[in-house]
N, C-alpha and C positions, 0 to 999 in steps of 0.2 A: 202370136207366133212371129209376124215381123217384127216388134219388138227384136225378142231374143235371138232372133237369127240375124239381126241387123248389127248386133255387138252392145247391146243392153247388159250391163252387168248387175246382176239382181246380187243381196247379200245373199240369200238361199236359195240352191233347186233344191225339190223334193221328187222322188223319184218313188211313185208307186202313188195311186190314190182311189186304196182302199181308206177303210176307217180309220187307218194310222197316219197314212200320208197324209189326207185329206187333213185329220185333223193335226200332224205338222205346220201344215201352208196355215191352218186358222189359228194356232199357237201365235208361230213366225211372224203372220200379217198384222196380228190385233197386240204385238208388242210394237209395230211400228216397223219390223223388217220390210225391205221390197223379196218377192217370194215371186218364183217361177216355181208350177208343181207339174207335175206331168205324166202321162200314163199312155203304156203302148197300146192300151186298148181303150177302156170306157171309166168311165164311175162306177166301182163298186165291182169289176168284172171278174174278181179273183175270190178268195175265202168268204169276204166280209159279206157276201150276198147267197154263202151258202152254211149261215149259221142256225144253229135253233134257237133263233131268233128270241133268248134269253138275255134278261139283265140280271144277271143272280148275284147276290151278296155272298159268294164265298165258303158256303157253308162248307160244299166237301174241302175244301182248303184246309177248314177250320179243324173238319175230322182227321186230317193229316196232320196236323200238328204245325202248318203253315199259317199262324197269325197274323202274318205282314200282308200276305198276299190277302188273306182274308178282309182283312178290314179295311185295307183298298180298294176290294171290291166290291165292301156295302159305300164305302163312301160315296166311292162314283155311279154307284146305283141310284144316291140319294138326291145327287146331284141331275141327272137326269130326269128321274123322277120330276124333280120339284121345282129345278128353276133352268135348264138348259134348252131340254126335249119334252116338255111332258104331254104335248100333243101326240107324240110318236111311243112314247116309253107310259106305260102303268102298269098298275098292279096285275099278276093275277093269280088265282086262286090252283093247286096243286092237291090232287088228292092220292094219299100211296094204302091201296084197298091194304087190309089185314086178311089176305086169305091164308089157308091152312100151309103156305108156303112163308109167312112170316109168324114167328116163333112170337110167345109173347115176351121174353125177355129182349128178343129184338125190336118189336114195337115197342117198349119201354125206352132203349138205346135209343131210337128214329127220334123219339118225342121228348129225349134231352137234349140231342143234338138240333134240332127245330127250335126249342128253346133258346140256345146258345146262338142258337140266328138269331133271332128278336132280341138277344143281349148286343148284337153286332149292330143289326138296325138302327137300337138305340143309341149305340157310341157313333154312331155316325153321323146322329140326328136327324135321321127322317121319321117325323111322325107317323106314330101308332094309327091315324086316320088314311095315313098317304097307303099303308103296306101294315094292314092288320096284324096279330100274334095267331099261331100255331091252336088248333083245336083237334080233339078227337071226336070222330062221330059212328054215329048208329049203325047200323047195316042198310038202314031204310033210307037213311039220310045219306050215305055214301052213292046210293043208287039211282036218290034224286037226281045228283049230281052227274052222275054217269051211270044212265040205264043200262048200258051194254054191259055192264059187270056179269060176272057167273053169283049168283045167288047163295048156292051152296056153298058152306064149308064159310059164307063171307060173314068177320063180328065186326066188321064197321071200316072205319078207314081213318088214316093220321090227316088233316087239313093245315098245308101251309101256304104262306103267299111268297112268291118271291114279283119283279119287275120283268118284261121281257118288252120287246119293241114290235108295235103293228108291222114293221119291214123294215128289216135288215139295209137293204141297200136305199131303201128311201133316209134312213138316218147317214149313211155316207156323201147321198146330194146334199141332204141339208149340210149338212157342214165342211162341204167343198162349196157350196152357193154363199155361204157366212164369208169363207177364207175370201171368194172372189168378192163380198161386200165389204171387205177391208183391204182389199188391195189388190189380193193375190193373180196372178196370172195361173188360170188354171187351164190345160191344156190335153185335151185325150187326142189318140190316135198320135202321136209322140214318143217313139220306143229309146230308151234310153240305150247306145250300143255299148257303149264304155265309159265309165267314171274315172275322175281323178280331184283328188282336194280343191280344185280351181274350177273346177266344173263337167260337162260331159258332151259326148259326141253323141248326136242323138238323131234321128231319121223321121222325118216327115210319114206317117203312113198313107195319107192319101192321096200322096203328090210323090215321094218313093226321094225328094231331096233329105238333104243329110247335110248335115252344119252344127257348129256348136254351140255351145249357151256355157257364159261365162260367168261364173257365181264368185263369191268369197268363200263359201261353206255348200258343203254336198249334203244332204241328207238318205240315205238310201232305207225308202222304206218301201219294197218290194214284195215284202210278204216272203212266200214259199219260192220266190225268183232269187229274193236278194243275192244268194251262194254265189247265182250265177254273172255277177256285178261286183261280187265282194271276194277274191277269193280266201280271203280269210274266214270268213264266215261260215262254219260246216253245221248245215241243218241235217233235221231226223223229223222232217214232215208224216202225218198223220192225220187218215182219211176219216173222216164222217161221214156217214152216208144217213141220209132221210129220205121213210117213204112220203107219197102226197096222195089221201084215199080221199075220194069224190067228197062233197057236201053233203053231211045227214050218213057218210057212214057208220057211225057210231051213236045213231041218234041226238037227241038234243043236249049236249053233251054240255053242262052249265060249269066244269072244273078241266084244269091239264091232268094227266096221270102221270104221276112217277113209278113206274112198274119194277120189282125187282128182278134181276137177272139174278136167276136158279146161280148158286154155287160161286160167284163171285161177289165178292162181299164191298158192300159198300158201292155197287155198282147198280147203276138203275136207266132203263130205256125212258125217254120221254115222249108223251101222248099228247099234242097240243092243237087244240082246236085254232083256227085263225079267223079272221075277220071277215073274209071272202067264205067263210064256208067247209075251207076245206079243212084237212086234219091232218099234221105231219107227223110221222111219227120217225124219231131216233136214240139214239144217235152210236153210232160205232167209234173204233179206238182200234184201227189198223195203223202198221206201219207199210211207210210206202217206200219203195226202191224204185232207182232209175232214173230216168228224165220226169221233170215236171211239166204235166199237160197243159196248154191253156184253160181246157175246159174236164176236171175229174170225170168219171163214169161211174155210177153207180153198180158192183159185180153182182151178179145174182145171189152168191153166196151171202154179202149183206142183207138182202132184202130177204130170204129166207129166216137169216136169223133174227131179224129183227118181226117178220110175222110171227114168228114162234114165241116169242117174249109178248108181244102182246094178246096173241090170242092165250096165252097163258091165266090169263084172269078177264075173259070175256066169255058170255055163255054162250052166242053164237059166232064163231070162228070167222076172221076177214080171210077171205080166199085169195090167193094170188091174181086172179081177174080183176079184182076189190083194187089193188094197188094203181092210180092211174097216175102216177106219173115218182120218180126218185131223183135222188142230186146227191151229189158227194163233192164236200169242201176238203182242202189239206190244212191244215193247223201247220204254221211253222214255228215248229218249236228246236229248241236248241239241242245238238245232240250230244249225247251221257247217254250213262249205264242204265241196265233196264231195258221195261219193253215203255211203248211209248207213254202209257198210262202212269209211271212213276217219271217222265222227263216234268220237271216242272214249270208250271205255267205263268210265270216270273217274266215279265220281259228282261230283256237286257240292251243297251245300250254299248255299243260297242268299235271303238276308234281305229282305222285303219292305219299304218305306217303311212299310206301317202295324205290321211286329212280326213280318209269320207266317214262320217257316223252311218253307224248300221243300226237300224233299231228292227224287233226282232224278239218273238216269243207272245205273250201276253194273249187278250184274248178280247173281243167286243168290246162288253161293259167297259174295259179298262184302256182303251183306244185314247181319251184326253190325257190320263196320267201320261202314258207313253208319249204324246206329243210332247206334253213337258217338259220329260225329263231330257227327251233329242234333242231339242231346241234349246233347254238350260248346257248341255254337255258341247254343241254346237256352238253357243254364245253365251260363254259364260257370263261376261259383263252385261248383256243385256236385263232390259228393267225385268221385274216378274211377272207370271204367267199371268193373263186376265182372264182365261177361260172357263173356271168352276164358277163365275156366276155370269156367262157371258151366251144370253140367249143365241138359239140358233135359228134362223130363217123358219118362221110360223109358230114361232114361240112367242111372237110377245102379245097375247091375252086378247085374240077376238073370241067373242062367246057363242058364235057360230048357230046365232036365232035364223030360221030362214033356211040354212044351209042342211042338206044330208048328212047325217052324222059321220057316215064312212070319210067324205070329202073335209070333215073337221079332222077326225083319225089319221089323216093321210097330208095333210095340206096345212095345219092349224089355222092362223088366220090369212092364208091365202086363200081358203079357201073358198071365199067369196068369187073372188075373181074366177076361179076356175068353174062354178056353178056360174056365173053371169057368163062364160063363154057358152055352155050349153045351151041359155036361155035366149042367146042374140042368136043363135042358128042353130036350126031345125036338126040339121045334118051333125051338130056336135052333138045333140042330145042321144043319139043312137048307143043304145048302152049294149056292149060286148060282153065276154065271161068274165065272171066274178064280180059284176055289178059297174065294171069301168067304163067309162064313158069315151069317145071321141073326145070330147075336149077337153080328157086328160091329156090326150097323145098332142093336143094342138100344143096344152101348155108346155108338155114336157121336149118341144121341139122349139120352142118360144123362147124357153126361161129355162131350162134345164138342161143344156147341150145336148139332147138327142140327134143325133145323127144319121141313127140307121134304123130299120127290125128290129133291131136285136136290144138297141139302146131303149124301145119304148115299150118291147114286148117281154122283154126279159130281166131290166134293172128296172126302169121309171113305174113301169106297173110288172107284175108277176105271173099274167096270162100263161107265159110260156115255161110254166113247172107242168103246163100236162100239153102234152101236145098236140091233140086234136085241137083243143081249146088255142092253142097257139097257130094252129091253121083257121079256124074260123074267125080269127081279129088282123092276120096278115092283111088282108087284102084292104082293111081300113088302116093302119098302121099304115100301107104304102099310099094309098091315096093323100094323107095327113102329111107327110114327105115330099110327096108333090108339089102340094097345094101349098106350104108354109117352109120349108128349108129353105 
C-alpha cells in the first residue's frame, strides 16, 4: 500500500479480485508485468464465492448451438482438472433420475447430448480416467447413489461426470496468493472511487485516506460493480440463488442431481453434495434491477421454488425448516435482448474512450481465458500467456501421507504446514463446524490476508453459509485475530 500511494507506477492496476481479477494480476505478473490489484473489500467477496461451485465443459452451451464457448469451457476445465488446481477441482459424478416426468425420447436426447460432452472432453484432451464417459443406470443403481429418490414411477437414471471445485472462493486465494508469488501487489480493503487510462483514485478502507495509484494500463474487472467505474459498460446482472440443507439431509448421497424443471426445457436445478457435509441445492436465473448490493439476499420466493423442484423427485419431501442457511450471487452478464437465460455467457473484453479495459460476462471455469484475453487486449506486445500450464499455490504434488484428507482438498501441498500448526498447539487443534480447525483460521490470518470475521469465517473457510454455525466459530475466529493480526 505505501508502495503505490508513495507514486509507484505499476504497468497494471486491476480493479476487482474475484476469479477474474485475481486471475488478471496472475496473467499480468507471470508475463513479467509490475501489477497493483485491488479490491474494496476482500478475496473472493462478490459472485465468485457464490457459485455452484461447478467446473462444467459447456455442454448446455453446446445444446445451444454455441461451440466456441463450449469448447472453452472443456478446455479450461481440463486444464484445472489436471495440471493448475487439481487439488481444488475434480471430478464428479451427476445423476438426472428418469422419473415419469422425463419422456423416454427425452432421455434419449439427455444421453446424446452427454455423449457430445465426452466428444468435448475429448477435444480437449482430458483423459477418460481424469472425467469418466456418461452411463445409464438401473432404478436400483440410481438409488444407490441417492437414497432419497421416490421410488415410484423411477426406470433408472442418465450418469454423467462433469469437474466442479471443493470451494469457490478458496480457488480465488489461490490464485491471488500465485499473482502475489510473482510479483503482484495484492491489496483488499482498497475501493477504487474513479478510473482513468493512467490509473485511479482510490480510498484506503481502513484508514478512510484516499490517494492514487499510477499505472500505464487500468484493468477493471469488477464483476457486477464494473458499470459503476465504467460508464460505458451497461450490464443485465442475474441472481442465483442456493439452498445450504444440513449434513445427511438427503442421506448418503454418493452422486450430484441434475433435477429437471417441469415445463422449461432444457433447464435443470442442481443437487450437490459438498465436502463439509452439507448439500446446496440451485440454481435460479432472475434478472436484477437497481442498485447492486454488496452482499445479494436470497427472496423467499427463490428458496420455494427451488424446494418444489427438488422435492419433485424425492420420496420424502425437504421442509422449509430443512433449509438452514441460502446465498444468492449476481452473474454479470452483458445486456441484450431476452430474458437473462438467453444473454450469453461469452465474456467480452471491452476498451473504453479514455484507456480502461473492462472485462466482463463469462463465468468460473472460464476465469484464466478472461484473464488472457484482458491482459493480451491491455498489452498487446507483451510476451504470451503462461498460465494454462502454470500451477497454482498447493498444486505442485504433495501426496498428502500423514495429513486429513479434507486439509489435502482444501490446502493441497500446504497442507502439511496447516496440520503441523494444529499439532504444535493444543488450542489450534479445536475443530469448529464442518470439521475446520483453528489453525485453519491461524493460517488463513498468516498467509492468506484475512483481516476480519468475515475474511475467515465467510471466504477462507465457509462456516458462515449457515449461521448458527457462524455464531458458534465467532468467538474463535476473533480470538485467532487477536492473538496473530
Amino acid at each position: 500500500m505505501a508502495e503505490v500511494r508513495d507514486g509507484l507506477v505499476v504497468d497494471l492496476l486491476v480493479v476487482g479480485l474475484g476469479a477474474t481479477g485475481a486471475g488478471v494480476a496472475l496473467d499480468a505478473a507471470s508475463r513479467g508485468l509490475s501489477v497493483a490489484a485491488i479490491d474494496a473489500h476482500d478475496l473472493a467477496f462478490g459472485t465468485s464465492r457464490w457459485s455452484s461451485k461447478l467446473i462444467h465443459g459447456g455442454l448446455r452451451y453446446l445444446a445451444k448451438g454455441r461451440l466456441g464457448v463450449a469448447r472453452e469451457s472443456a478446455v479450461e476445465r481440463g486444464a484445472l482438472l489436471t495440471r493448475t488446481a487439481p487439488h481444488l477441482v475434480r471430478a464428479q459424478p451427476y445423476l438426472l433420475p428418469l422419473t415419469p416426468d422425463v419422456s423416454r425420447a427425452e432421455a434419449g436426447v439427455l444421453m446424446a447430448g452427454y455423449r457430445l460432452g465426452d466428444l468435448l472432453r475429448a477435444s480437449a484432451g482430458t483423459p477418460r480416467a481424469t472425467l469418466p464417459g456418461p452411463s445409464r443406470v438401473s432404478a436400483a443403481r440410481a438409488r444407490a447413489l441417492v437414497p432419497s429418490l421416490r421410488a415410484r414411477g423411477l426406470r433408472g437414471g442418465l450418469v454423467s461426470f462433469d469437474g466442479r471445485v471443493t470451494d469457490d472462493a478458496r480457488l480465488v486465494v489461490a490464485v491471488a496468493r500465485t499473482a502475489a508469488r510473482h510479483g503482484a501487489r495484492v491489496l483488499t480493503r482498497c475501493r477504487a472511487l474513479s478510473l482513468a487510462g493512467d490509473g485511479a483514485e482510490v480510498r484506503d478502507e481502513l484508514t478512510g485516506e484516499t490517494f492514487a495509484i499510477r499505472a500505464r494500463r487500468v484493468v477493471n474487472a469488477a464483476g457486477v460493480w464494473a458499470g459503476g467505474l465504467t460508464a460505458s459498460v451497461s450490464l443485465r446482472p442475474s441472481r442465483g440463488t442456493h439452498l445450504v440443507l444440513r449434513p445427511g439431509a438427503l442421506g448418503d448421497q454418493r452422486a450430484g442431481l441434475h433435477v429437471p424443471i417441469l415445463r422449461e426445457r432444457a433447464r435443470f436445478a442442481l443437487v450437490l453434495p459438498q465436502p463439509d457435509g452439507r448439500v446446496h441445492v440451485g440454481l435460479t436465473d432472475e434478472p436484477v434491477d437497481g442498485p447492486v448490493p454488496d452482499v445479494p439476499e436470497a427472496p423467499e420466493a427463490d428458496v420455494v421454488f427451488l424446494l418444489g423442484v427438488l422435492n419433485s423427485v424425492l420420496e420424502t419431501p425437504i421442509a422449509r425448516a430443512d433449509v438452514a442457511g441460502a446465498y444468492a450471487g449476481l452473474r454479470p452478464l452483458l445486456a441484450g435482448e431476452g430474458g437473462t437465460a438467453d444473454l450469453s455467457r461469452r465474456h467480452a473484453v471491452l476498451r473504453a474512450p479514455d484507456g480502461v479495459v473492462t472485462i466482463v460476462g463469462g463465468k468460473l471455469t472460464t476465469y484464466r481465458a478472461m484473464a488472457r484475453d484482458a491482459v493480451d487486449v491491455a498489452f498487446p506486445s507483451a510476451p504470451r500467456s503462461r498460465t494454462t500450464r502454470l500451477p497454482l499455490v498447493g498444486a505442485d504434488g504433495h501426496d498428502g501421507d500423514g495429513v486429513p484428507a479434507r486439509l489435502v482438498e482444501r490446502y493441497g501441498s500446504e497442507a502439511w504446514a496447516v496440520h503441523d500448526l494444529a499439532l504444535s498447539d493444543p488450542s489450534a487443534a479445536q475443530v469448529l463446524p464442518t470439521g475446520v480447525t483453528v489453525a485453519e483460521l491461524v493460517w488463513a490470518v498468516r498467509h492468506e490476508g484475512a483481516l476480519d470475521s468475515g475474511d475467515l469465517l465467510d471466504r477462507r473457510t465457509r462456516i458462515g453459509l449457515i449461521p448458527e454455525d457462524r455464531a458458534t466459530a465467532l468467538p474463535a475466529a476473533e480470538r485467532v485475530l487477536h492473538d496473530h493480526a
